[in-house]
Structures are given as structure tokens and as C-alpha cells.
C-alpha positions as CSV (number, residue, x, y, z in Angstrom):
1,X,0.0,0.0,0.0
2,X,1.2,3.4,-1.1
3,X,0.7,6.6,1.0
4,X,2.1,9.6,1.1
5,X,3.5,12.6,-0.5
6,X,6.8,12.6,-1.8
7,X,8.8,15.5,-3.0
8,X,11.4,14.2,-5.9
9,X,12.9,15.5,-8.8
10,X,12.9,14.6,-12.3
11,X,16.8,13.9,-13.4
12,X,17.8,15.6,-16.9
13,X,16.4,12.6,-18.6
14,X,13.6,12.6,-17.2
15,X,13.6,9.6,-14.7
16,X,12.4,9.9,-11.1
17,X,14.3,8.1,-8.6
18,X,11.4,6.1,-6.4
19,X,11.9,6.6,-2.5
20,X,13.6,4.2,-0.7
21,X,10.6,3.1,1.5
22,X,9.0,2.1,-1.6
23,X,11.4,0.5,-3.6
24,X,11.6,-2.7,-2.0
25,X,7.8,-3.5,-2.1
26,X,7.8,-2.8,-6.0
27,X,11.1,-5.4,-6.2
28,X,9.1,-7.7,-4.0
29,X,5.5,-6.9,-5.8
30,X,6.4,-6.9,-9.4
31,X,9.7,-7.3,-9.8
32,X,10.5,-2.9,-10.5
33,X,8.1,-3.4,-13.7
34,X,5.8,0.1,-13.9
35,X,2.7,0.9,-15.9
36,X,2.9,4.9,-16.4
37,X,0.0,6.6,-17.9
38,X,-2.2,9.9,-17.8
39,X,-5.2,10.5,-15.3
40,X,-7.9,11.6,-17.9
41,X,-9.3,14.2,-15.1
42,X,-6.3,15.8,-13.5
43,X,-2.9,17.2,-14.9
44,X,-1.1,14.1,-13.4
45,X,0.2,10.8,-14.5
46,X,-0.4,7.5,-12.7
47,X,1.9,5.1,-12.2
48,X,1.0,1.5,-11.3
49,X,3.0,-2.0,-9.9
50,X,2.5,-4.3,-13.3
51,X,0.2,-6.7,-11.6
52,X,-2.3,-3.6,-10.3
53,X,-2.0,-1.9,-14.3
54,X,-2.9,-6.0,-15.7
55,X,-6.3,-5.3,-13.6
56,X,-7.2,-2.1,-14.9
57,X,-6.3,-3.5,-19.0
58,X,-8.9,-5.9,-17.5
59,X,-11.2,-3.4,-16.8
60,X,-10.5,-1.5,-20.0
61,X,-10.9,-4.6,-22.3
62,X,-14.6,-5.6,-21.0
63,X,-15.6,-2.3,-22.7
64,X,-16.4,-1.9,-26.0
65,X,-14.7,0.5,-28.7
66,X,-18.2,1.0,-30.1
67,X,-19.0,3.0,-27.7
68,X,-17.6,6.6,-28.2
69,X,-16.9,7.5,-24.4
70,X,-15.6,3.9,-23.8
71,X,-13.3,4.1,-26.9
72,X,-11.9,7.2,-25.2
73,X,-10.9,6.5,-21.7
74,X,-9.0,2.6,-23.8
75,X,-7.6,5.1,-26.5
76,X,-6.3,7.8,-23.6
77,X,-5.1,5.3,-20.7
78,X,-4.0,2.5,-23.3
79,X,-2.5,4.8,-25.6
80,X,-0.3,6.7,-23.3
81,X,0.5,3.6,-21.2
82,X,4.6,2.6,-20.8
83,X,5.7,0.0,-19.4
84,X,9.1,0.3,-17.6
85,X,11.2,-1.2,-15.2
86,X,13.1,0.4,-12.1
87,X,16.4,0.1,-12.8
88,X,19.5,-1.0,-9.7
89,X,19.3,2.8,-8.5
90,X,15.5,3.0,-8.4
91,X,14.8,5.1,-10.9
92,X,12.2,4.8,-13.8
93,X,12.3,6.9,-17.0
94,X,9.0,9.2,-17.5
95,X,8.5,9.5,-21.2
96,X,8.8,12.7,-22.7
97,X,4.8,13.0,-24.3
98,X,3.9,11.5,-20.3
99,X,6.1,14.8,-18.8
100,X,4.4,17.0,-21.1
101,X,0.9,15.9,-20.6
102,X,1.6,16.4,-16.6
103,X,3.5,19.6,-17.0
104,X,6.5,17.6,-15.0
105,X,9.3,19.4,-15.3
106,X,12.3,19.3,-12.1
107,X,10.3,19.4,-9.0
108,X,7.4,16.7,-8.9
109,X,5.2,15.1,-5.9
110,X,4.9,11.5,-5.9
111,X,1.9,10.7,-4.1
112,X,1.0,7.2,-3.1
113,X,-3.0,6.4,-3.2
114,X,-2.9,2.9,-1.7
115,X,-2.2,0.5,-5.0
116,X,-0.6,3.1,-7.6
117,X,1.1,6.5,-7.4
118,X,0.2,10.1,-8.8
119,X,2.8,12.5,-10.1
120,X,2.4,15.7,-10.2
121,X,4.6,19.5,-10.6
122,X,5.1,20.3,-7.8
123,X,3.2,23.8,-8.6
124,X,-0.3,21.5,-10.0
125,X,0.0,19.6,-6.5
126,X,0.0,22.8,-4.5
127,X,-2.5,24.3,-6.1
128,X,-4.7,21.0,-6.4
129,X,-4.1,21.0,-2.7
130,X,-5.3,24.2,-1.8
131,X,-8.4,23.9,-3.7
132,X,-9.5,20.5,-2.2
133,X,-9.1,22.0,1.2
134,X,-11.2,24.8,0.1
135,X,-14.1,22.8,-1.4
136,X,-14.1,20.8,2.1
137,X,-13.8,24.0,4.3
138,X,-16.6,25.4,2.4
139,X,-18.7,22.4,2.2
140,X,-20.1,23.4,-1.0
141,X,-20.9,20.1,-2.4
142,X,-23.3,17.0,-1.9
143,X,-21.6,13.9,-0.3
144,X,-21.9,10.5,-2.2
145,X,-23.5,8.0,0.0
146,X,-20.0,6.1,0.4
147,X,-18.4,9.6,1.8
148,X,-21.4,10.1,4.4
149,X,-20.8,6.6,6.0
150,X,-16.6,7.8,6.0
151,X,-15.5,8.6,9.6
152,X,-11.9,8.9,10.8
């Protein structure tokens, strides 16, 4: 399970170097092997263990390309997936069209959530941030019923 927020940065080719606290769970998990593709929603890129990215092509192949909004979300999150592999020093190469899409440039925030990883500038996290804590401050918004039964 993946939590947390991590500030990295991106080297001159573009790999990030995965924290250490990490690194042995992806060894262990899938062997460094990576799945890096775009969130459709956000300006971020996730990045999945190879065994948690099989399940989601799972997912994606049980809907059909005749459907226009379907054929979308395979075309986008298919189209822009890379497969990669950690390599001895822990870092995995970002492709250049997967940088761009994210805006990643040097400073980036890897962010666990639980079975894959968000990156993100560091300036789209901060201002992500600051607007989710906003919308719940406010409370501006109607609760799916999942969220209403949420304590902590």
C-alpha cells in the first residue's frame, strides 16, 4: 500500500528516482516493472505496480470500442501507457509525451494512493491541494453516500 507525498525530482532525462521506502515493495511486488500513464481528469500521471495496471487493462478490455466514451478512456489510458522497469538505482524513465501531458518538469510530488502512485509538478499539487481543502472547508458540495458513512 502506497501513502504519502513525496517530493522528488525529475533527473535531466527525465527519470524519477522512487523513494527508498517504496522501492523494496515494488522489487518484491512486481519485480520494479511500472505501468505509467495519464489521469484523464487531472494534470497528473499514474503510475502503477504491473500486476495492479494487468487489472485495470482488465477493466478496459470488458468495454467496448463501439461505444464513443468507452473508446476514449482505452484510447487515452491504453495509448499513453509505458511500461518500464526500475532500474539498480531506483529510478524509472517518464516519457517525454507522459512529462508533457503532466507539465513535470524538475520538482514533482509523488503521491501514493494505496495500490498506484500520482505525479504531479510540484506547482499543479500545491494548487490541487489548496483547492480540495477549500471545497471541504466550504462544504459546497453534496456527499456520495460512500463519503457520508466515511469517519476517521
Amino acid at each position: 500500500m502506497f501513502r504519502g507525498a513525496n517530493a522528488i525530482n525529475l533527473d535531466a532525462k527525465g527519470r524519477l528516482t522512487v523513494p527508498t521506502k517504496y522501492r523494496q515493495a515494488l522489487l518484491d511486488d512486481c519485480q520494479g516493472q511500472l505501468v505509467c500513464t495519464i489521469h484523464t481528469k487531472q494534470p497528473c500521471l499514474l503510475l502503477y505496480p504491473l500486476p495492479e495496471w494487468e487489472e485495470i487493462e482488465i477493466r478496459l478490455s470488458r468495454l467496448s470500442s463501439m461505444v464513443e466514451h468507452e473508446a476514449r478512456i482505452q484510447r487515452l489510458l491504453l495509448g499513453y501507457a509505458t511500461e518500464g522497469e526500475m532500474d539498480k538505482n531506483g529510478r524509472f524513465l517518464i516519457p517525454g509525451p507522459l512529462r508533457d501531458h503532466a507539465g513535470l518538469d524538475k520538482e514533482i510530488m509523488m503521491v501514493g494512493q494505496m495500490n498506484k502512485f500520482e505525479l504531479w509538478s510540484a506547482d499543479n499539487w500545491q494548487s490541487r491541494i489548496k483547492a480540495d481543502i477549500e471545497t471541504e472547508q466550504q462544504g459546497n458540495f453534496e456527499p456520495s453516500e460512500r463519503l457520508r458513512d466515511f469517519v476517521f
